[in-house]
VEXDREN-881302 format. One line per field, with one value per residue (C-alpha): residue number from 1; residue in one letter; x, y, z. Coordinates in Angstrom, 2 decimals. Layout:
nr: (NUM / ...)
rest: (A / ...)
x: (X / ...)
y: (Y / ...)
z: (Z / ...)
//
This chain:
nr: (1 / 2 / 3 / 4 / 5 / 6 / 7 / 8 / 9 / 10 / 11 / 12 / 13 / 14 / 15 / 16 / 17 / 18 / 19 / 20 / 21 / 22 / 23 / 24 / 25 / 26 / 27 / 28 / 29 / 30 / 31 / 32 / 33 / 34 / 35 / 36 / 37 / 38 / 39 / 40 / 41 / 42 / 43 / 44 / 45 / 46 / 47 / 48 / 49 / 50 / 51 / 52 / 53 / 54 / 55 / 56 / 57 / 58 / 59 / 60 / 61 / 62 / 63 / 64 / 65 / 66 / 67 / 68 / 69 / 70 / 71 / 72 / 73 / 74 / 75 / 76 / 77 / 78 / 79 / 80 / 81 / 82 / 83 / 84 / 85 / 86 / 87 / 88 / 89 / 90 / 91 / 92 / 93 / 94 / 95 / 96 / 97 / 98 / 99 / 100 / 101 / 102 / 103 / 104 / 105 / 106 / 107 / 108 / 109 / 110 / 111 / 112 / 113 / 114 / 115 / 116 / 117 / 118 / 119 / 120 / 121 / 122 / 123 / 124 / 125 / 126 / 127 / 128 / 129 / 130 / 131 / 132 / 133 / 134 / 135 / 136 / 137 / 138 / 139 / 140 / 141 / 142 / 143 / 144 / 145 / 146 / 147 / 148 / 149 / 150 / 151 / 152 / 153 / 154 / 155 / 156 / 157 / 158 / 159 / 160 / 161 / 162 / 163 / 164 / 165 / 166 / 167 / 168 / 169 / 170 / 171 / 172 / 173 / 174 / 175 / 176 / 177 / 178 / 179 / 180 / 181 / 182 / 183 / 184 / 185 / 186 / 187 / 188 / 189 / 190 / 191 / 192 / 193 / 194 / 195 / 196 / 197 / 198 / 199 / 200 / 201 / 202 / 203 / 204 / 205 / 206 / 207 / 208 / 209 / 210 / 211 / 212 / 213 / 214 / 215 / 216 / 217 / 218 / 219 / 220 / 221 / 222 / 223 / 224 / 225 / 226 / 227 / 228 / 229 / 230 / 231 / 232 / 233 / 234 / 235 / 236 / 237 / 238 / 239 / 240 / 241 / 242 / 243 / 244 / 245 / 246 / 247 / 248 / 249 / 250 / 251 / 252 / 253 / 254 / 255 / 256 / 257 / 258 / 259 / 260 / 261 / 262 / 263 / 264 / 265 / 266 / 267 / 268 / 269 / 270 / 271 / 272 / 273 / 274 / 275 / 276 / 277 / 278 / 279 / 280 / 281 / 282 / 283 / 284 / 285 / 286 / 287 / 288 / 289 / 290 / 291 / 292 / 293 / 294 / 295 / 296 / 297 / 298 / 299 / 300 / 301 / 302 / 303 / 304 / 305 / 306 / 307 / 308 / 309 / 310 / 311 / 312 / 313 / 314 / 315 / 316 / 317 / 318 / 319 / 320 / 321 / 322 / 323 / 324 / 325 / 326 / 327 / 328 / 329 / 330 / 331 / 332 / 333 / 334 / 335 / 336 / 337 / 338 / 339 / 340 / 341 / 342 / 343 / 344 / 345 / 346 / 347 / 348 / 349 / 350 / 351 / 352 / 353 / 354 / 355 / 356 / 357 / 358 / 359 / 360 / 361 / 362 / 363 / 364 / 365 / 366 / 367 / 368 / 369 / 370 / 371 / 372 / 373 / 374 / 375 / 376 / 377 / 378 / 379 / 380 / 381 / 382 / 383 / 384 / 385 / 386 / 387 / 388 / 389 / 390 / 391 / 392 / 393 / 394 / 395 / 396 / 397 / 398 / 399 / 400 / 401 / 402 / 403 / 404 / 405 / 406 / 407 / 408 / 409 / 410 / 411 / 412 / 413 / 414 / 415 / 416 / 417 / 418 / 419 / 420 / 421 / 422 / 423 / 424 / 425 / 426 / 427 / 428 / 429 / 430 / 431 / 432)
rest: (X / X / X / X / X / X / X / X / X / X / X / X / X / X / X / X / X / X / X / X / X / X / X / X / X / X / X / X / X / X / X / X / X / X / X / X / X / X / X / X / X / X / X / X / X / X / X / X / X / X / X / X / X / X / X / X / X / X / X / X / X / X / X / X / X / X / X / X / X / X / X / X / X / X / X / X / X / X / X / X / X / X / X / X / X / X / X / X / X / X / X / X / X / X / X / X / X / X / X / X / X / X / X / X / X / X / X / X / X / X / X / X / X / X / X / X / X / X / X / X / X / X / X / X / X / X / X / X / X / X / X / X / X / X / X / X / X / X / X / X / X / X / X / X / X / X / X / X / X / X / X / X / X / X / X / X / X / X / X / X / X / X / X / X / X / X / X / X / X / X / X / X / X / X / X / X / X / X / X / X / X / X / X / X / X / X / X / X / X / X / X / X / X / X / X / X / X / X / X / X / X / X / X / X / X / X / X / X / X / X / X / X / X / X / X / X / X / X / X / X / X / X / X / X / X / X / X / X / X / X / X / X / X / X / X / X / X / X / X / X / X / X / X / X / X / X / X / X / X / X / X / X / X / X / X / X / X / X / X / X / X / X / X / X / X / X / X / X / X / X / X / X / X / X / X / X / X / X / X / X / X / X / X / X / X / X / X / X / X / X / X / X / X / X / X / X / X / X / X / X / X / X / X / X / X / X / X / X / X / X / X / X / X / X / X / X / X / X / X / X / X / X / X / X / X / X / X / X / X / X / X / X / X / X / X / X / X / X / X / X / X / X / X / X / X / X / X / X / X / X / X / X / X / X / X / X / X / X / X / X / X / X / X / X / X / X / X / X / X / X / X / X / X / X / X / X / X / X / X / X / X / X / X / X / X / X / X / X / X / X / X / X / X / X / X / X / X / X / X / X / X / X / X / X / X / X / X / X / X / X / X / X / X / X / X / X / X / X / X / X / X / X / X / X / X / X / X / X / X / X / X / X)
x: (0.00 / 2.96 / 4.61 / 1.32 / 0.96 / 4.38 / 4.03 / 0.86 / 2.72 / 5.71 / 3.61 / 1.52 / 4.68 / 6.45 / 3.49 / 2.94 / 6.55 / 6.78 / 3.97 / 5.93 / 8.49 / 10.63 / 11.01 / 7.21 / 5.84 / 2.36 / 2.23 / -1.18 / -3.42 / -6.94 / -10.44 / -13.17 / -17.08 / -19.70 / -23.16 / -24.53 / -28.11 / -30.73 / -32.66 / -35.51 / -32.99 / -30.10 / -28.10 / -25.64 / -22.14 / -18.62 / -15.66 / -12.52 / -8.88 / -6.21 / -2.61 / -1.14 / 2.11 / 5.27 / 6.64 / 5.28 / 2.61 / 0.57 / 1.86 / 0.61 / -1.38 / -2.92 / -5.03 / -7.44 / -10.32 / -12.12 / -14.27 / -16.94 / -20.58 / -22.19 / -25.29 / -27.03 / -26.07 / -24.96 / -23.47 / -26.30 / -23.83 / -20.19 / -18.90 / -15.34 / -14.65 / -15.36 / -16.08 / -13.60 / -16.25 / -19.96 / -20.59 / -24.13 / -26.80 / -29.22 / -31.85 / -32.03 / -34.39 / -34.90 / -32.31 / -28.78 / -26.39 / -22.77 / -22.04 / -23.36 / -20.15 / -20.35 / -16.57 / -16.73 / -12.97 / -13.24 / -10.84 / -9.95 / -11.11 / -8.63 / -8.00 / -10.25 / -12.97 / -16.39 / -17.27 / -20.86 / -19.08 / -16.15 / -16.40 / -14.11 / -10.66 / -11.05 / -9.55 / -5.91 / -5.69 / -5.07 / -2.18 / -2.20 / 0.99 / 2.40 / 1.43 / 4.62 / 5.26 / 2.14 / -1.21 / -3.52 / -2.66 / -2.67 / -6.42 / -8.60 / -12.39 / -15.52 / -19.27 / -21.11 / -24.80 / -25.46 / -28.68 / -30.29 / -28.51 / -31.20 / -32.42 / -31.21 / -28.47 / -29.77 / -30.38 / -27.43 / -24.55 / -20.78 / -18.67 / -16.17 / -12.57 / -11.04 / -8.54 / -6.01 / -3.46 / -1.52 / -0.90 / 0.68 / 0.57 / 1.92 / -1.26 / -2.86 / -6.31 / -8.05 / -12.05 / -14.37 / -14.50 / -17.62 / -15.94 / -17.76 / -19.81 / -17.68 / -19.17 / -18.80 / -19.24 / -21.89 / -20.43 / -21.60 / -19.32 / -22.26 / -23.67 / -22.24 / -23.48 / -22.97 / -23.09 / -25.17 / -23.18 / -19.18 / -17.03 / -13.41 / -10.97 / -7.43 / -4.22 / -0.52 / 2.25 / 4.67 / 7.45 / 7.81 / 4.73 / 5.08 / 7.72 / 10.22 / 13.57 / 14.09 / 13.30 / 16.55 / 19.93 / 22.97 / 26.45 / 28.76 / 31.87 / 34.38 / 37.12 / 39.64 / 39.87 / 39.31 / 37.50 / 34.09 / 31.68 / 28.78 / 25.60 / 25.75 / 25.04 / 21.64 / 20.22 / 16.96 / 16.64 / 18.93 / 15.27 / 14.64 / 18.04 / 16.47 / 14.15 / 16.79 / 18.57 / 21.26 / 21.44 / 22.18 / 19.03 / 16.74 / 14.11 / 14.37 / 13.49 / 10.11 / 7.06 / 5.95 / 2.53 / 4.43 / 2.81 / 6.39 / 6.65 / 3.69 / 3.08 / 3.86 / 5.48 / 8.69 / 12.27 / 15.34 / 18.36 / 20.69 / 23.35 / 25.28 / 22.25 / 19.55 / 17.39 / 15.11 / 16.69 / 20.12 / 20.95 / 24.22 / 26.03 / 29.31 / 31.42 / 32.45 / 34.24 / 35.55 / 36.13 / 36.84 / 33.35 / 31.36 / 30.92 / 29.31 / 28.16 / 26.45 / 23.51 / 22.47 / 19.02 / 19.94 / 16.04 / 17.82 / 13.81 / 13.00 / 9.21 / 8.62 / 8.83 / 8.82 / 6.78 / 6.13 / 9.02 / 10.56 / 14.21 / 14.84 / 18.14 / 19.16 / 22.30 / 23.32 / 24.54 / 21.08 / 20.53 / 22.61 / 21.51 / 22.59 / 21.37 / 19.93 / 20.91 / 17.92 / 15.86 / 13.18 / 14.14 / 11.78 / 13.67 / 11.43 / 11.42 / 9.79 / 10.91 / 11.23 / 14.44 / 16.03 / 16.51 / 18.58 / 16.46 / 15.75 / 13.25 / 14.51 / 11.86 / 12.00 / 10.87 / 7.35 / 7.52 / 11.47 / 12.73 / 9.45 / 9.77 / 12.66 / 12.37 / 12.87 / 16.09 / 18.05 / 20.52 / 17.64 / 17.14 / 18.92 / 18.56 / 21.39 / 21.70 / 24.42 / 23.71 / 25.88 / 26.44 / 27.92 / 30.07 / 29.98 / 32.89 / 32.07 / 30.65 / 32.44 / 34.61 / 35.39 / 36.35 / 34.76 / 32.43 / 30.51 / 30.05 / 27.94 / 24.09 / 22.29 / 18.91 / 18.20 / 14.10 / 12.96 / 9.50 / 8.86 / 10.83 / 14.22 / 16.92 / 20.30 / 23.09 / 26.44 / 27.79 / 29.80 / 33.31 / 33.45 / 32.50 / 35.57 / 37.81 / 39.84 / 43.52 / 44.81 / 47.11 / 49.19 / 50.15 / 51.48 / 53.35 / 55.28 / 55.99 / 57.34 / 59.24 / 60.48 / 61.88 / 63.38 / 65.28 / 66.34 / 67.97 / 69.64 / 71.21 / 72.13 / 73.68 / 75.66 / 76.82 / 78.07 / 80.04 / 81.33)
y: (0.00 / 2.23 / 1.58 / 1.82 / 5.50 / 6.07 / 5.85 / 8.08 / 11.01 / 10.75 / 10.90 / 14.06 / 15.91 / 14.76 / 15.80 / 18.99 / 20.08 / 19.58 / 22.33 / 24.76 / 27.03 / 28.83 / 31.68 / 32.23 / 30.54 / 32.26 / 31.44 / 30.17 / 29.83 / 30.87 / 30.19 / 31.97 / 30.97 / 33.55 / 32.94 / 36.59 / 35.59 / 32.60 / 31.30 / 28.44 / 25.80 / 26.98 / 29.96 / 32.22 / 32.61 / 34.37 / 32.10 / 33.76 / 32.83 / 34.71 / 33.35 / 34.96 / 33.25 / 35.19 / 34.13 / 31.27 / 31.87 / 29.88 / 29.80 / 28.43 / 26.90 / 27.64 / 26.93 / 23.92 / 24.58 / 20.81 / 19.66 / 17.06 / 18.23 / 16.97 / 16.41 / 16.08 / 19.19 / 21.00 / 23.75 / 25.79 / 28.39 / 29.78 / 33.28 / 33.64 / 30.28 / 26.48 / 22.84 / 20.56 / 18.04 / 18.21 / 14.67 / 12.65 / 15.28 / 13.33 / 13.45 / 17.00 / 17.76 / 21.39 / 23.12 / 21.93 / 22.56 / 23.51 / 20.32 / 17.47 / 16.01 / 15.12 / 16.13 / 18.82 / 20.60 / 24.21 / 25.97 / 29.69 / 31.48 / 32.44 / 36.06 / 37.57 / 35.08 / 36.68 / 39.67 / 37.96 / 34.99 / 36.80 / 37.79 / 40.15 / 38.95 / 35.97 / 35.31 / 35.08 / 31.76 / 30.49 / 32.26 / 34.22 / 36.20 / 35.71 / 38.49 / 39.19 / 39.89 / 42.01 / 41.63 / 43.37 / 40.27 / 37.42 / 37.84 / 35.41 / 34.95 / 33.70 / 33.75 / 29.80 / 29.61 / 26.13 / 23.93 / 21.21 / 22.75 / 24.15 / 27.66 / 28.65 / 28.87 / 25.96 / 23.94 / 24.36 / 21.92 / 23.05 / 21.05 / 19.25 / 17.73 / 20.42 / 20.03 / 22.98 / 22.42 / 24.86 / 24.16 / 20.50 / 18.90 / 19.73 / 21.55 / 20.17 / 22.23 / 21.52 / 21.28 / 24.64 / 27.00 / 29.15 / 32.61 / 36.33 / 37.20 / 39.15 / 42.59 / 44.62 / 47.57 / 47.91 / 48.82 / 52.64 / 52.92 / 54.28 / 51.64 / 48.28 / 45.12 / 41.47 / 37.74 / 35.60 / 32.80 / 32.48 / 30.12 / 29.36 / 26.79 / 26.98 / 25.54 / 24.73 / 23.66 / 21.20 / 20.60 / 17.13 / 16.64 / 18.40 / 16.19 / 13.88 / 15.54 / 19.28 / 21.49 / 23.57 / 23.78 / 26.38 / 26.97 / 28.89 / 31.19 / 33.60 / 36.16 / 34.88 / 31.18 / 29.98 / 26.61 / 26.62 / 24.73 / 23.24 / 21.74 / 18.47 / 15.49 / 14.43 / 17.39 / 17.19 / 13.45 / 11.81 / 9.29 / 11.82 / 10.94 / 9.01 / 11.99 / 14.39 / 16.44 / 18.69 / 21.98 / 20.51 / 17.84 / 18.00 / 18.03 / 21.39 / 22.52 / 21.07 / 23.44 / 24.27 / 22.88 / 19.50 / 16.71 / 15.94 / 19.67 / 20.71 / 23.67 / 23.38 / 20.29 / 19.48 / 18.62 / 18.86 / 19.66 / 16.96 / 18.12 / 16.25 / 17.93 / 17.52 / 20.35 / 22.89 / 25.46 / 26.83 / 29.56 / 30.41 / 33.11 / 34.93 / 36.63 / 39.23 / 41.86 / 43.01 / 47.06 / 48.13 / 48.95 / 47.13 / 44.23 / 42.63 / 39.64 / 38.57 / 36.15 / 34.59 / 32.10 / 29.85 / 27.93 / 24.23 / 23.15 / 23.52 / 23.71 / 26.31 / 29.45 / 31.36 / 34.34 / 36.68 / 34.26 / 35.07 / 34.44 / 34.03 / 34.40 / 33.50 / 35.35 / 37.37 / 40.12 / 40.83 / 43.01 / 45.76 / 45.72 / 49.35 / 48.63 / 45.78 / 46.49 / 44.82 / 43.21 / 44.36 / 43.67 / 43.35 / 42.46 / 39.97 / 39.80 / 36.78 / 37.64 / 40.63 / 40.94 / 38.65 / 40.46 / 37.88 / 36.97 / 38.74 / 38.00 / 39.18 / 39.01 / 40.87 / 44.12 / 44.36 / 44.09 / 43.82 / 41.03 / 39.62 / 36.40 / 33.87 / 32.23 / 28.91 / 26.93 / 28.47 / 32.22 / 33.70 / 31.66 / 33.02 / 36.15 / 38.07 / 41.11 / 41.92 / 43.01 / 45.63 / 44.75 / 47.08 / 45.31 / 44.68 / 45.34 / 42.66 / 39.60 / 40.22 / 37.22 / 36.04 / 32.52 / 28.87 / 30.47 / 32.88 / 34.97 / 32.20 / 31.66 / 29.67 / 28.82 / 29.54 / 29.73 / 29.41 / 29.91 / 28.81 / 25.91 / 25.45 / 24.83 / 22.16 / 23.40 / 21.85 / 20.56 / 22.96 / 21.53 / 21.89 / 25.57 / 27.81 / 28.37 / 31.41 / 31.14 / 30.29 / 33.28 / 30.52 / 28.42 / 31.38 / 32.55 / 29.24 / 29.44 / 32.90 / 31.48 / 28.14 / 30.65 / 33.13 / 29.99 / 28.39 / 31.73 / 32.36 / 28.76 / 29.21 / 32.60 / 30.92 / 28.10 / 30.74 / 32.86 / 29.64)
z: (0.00 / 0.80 / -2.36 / -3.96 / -2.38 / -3.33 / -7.23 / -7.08 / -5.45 / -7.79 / -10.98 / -9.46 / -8.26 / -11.80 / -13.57 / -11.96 / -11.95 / -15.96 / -16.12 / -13.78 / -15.95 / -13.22 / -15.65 / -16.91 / -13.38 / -13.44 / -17.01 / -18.52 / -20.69 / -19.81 / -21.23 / -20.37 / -21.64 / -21.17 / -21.54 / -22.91 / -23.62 / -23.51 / -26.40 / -27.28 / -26.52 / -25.18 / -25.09 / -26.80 / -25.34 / -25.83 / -25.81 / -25.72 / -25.40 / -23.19 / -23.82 / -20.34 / -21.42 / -21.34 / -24.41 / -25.80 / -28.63 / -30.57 / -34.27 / -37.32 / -37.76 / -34.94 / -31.67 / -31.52 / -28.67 / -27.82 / -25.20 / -24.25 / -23.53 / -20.40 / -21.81 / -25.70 / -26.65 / -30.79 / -31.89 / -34.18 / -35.31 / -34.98 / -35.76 / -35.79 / -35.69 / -37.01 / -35.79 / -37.33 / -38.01 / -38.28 / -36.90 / -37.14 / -37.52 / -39.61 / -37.26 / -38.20 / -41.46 / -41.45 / -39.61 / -39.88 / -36.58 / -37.56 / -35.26 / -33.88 / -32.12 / -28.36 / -28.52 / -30.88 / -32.24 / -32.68 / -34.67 / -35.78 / -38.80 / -41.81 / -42.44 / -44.94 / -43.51 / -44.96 / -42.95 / -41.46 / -40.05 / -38.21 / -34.73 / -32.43 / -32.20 / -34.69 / -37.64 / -37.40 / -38.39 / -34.68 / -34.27 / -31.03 / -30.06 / -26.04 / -23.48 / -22.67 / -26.35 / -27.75 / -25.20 / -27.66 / -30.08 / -26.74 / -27.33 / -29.35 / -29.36 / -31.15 / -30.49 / -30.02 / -30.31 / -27.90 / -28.41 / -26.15 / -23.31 / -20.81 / -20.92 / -17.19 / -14.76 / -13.55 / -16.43 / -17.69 / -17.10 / -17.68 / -20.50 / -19.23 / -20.78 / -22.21 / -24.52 / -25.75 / -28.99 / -29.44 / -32.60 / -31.32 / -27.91 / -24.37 / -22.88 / -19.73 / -19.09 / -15.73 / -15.12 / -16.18 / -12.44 / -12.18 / -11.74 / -11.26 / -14.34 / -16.69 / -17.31 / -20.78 / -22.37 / -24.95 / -28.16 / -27.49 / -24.78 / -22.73 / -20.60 / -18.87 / -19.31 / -18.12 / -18.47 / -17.31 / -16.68 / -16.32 / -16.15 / -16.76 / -18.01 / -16.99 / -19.29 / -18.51 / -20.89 / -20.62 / -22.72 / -21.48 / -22.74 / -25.83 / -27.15 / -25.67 / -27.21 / -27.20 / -30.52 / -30.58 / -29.36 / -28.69 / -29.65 / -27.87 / -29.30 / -27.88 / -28.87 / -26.59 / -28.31 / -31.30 / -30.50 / -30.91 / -28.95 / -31.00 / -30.38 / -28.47 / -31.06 / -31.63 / -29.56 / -30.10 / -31.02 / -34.27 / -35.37 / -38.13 / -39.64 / -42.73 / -43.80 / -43.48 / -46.81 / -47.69 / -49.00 / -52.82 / -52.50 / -55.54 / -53.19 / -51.91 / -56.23 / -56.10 / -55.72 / -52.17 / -53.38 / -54.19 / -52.14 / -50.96 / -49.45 / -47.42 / -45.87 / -41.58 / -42.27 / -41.35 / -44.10 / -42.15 / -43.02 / -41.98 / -39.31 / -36.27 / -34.13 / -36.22 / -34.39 / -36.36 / -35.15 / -33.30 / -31.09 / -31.49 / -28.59 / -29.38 / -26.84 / -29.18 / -27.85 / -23.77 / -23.25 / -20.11 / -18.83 / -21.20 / -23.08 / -26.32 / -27.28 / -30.91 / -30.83 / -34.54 / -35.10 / -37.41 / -39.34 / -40.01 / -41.42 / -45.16 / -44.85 / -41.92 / -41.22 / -37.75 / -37.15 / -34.41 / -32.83 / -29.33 / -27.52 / -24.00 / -22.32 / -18.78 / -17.88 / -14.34 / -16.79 / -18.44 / -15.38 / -17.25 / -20.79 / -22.29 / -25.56 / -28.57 / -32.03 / -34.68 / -31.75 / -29.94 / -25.80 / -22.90 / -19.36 / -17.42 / -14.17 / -12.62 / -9.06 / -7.65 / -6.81 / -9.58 / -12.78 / -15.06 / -18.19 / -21.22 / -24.22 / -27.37 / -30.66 / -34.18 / -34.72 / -36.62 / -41.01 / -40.56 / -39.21 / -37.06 / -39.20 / -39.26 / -43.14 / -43.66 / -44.06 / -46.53 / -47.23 / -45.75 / -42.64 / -40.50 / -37.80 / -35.83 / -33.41 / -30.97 / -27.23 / -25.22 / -21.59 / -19.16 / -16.62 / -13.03 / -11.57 / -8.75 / -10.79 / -13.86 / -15.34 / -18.12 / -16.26 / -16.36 / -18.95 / -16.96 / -19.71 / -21.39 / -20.70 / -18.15 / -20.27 / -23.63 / -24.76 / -28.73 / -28.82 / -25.46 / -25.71 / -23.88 / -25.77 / -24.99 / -24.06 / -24.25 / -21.16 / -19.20 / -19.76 / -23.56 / -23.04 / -25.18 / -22.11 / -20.89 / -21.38 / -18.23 / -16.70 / -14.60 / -17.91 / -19.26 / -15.93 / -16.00 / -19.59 / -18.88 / -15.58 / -17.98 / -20.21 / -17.62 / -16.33 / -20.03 / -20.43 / -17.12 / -17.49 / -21.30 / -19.96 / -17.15 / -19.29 / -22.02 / -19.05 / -17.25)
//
């Protein structure tokens, strides 16, 4: 029974602690269904989705909303958004629901969607940027018309099973809360209104869960010696090694419309890492109060492309940023009195976008530091990052002892003192 109890509370503690990320930890995803009105069968409600995640977003192509009704109920109509299947409505003659599914999939809009079926903040094609990143565009929403549901607040019974893809997997979302009703403004601006029923579903991402090898990886390069470390082999998992091409394969001249080359799918090119993409962090230069360091994002995949993307550095230096050259920079500070990681993304219609494997692939911006006279070192690689973040994800990192080391002062003392010697005795031998 012990053991028993044992194995339960290592699974919830594992499970738990793969949702926690120590540098986002009030990080979430948050849906919240208001019912704004009651018709013959059911009601009409506002669904909308609040990414309250630092910096992860959800990118192409997009969110995927699902949940299992408690009772009979359909979906009569969507604005903003879609089912992803219609399911068995056949015992409907007349009027058609948009769905029919006990677990119905609901997905975003396209842009350009016809103007009577969008809906407030729909319509992006799923893609909804991180809060810490742009909260006007952490926002996305659609209006559900719900049949066979009950026509009260007490009638009504909460859906339960939520599901979140965002686009792939690694969300966890808990049961639906009854919160306060949420309260609006009507769209005069002149009176307040509210729902009549509110209730919220919460959502946590782990990268464990997500995938079982990381999805990028970081080299590290210095001034002061000319080895550079790469990315440890097979960072992010060596099983794709078969599908893998180079840069010459005759492949990579077929049309993007090709059946061989879809669009969000994934063509490696094959490297000793084999990760999508690599961060790569350059000590570049030491003056005597400040110093610089170049970071490049290197797209290894053929077939994707990263937009509104976002870096995140852990360093003890990033506390004394003077300035970014072609990045936009946002300090975050998770604890008060810890101020060590920076997000870095692209600045909007110039470089907001990391293309797809290729000359154009690539990103790069260089970061002045101003020193600390008390922490400073370049020694046993402190100038080199603790974590590294791609899109939310954290990235490998080679291990510690292949880091490009410092040349040691006391090897070249001795040489100097092996030489002093070699000449005082070639000296002494020529006067003797």
């Amino acid at each position: 029974m012990r053991f028993l109890i044992f194995i339960v509370l290592f699974f919830v503690i594992f499970s738990c602690s793969g949702a926690y990320d120590p540098l986002d930890p009030t990080g979430n995803v948050t849906v919240k269904w208001d019912i704004m009105s009651w018709t013959a069968d059911g009601y009409i409600a506002i669904v909308t989705l609040f990414n309250f995640q630092t910096f992860r977003h959800f990118m192409k192509p997009g969110w995927t909303i699902g949940w299992t009704w408690a009772k009979k109920e359909i979906i009569w109509s969507i604005n903003g958004a879609q089912a992803v299947e219609q399911g068995d409505c056949s015992k409907f003659k007349a009027n058609i629901p948009h769905s029919c599914k006990r677990s119905p999939a609901v997905v975003d809009l396209l842009p350009g969607a016809p103007f009577n079926q969008q809906f407030g903040n729909c319509c992006k094609g799923g893609v909804v940027a991180a809060w810490g990143q742009d909260p006007s565009a952490a926002v996305s929403q659609f209006q559900i018309t719900v049949g066979l549901s009950g026509t009260s607040n007490k009638t009504v019974k909460l859906p339960k099973s939520f599901t979140l893809l965002g686009p792939g997997p690694g969300y966890t979302c808990g049961p639906p809360k009854m919160v306060p009703s949420t309260k609006f403004l009507t769209p005069d601006g002149l009176r307040r209104t509210q729902a009549l029923l509110t209730w919220n579903v919460t959502c946590t991402y782990s990268q464990f869960m997500a995938r079982k090898n990381p999805s990028c990886c970081v080299s590290l390069s210095s001034f002061y010696n000319q080895i550079l470390t790469p990315c440890p082999t097979c960072a992010c998992g060596c099983q794709n090694n078969g599908t893998c091409v180079n840069g010459d394969s005759r492949i990579l001249q077929l049309p993007v419309g090709n059946t061989t080359r879809k669009d969000n799918s994934s063509l490696l090119q094959c490297t000793h890492h084999m990760c999508p993409v690599r961060v790569h962090w350059h000590v570049k230069v030491n003056y005597k109060e400040y110093w610089r360091v170049k970071i490049a994002i290197t797209n290894f995949n053929y077939m994707k492309n990263f937009s509104t993307w976002t870096l995140v550095v852990q360093h003890p230096n990033l506390n004394n940023v003077t300035q970014v050259f072609s990045f936009e920079y946002k300090p975050l500070i998770a604890y008060d009195s810890i101020n060590d990681t920076a997000m870095f993304y692209g600045m909007k219609n110039y470089n907001d976008e990391l293309m797809e494997a290729g000359p154009l692939g690539n990103l790069q911006s260089e970061v002045l530091l101003q020193k600390d006279q008390n922490t400073f070192t370049f020694k046993q690689g402190w100038a080199f990052p603790r974590k590294v973040y791609f899109n939310g994800d954290e990235c490998m990192l080679p291990p510690p002892d292949t880091y490009p080391f410092l040349p040691n002062s006391a090897h070249g003392s001795s040489h100097f003192f092996s030489m002093l010697i070699s000449t005082l005795i070639f000296l002494l031998t020529y006067i003797w």
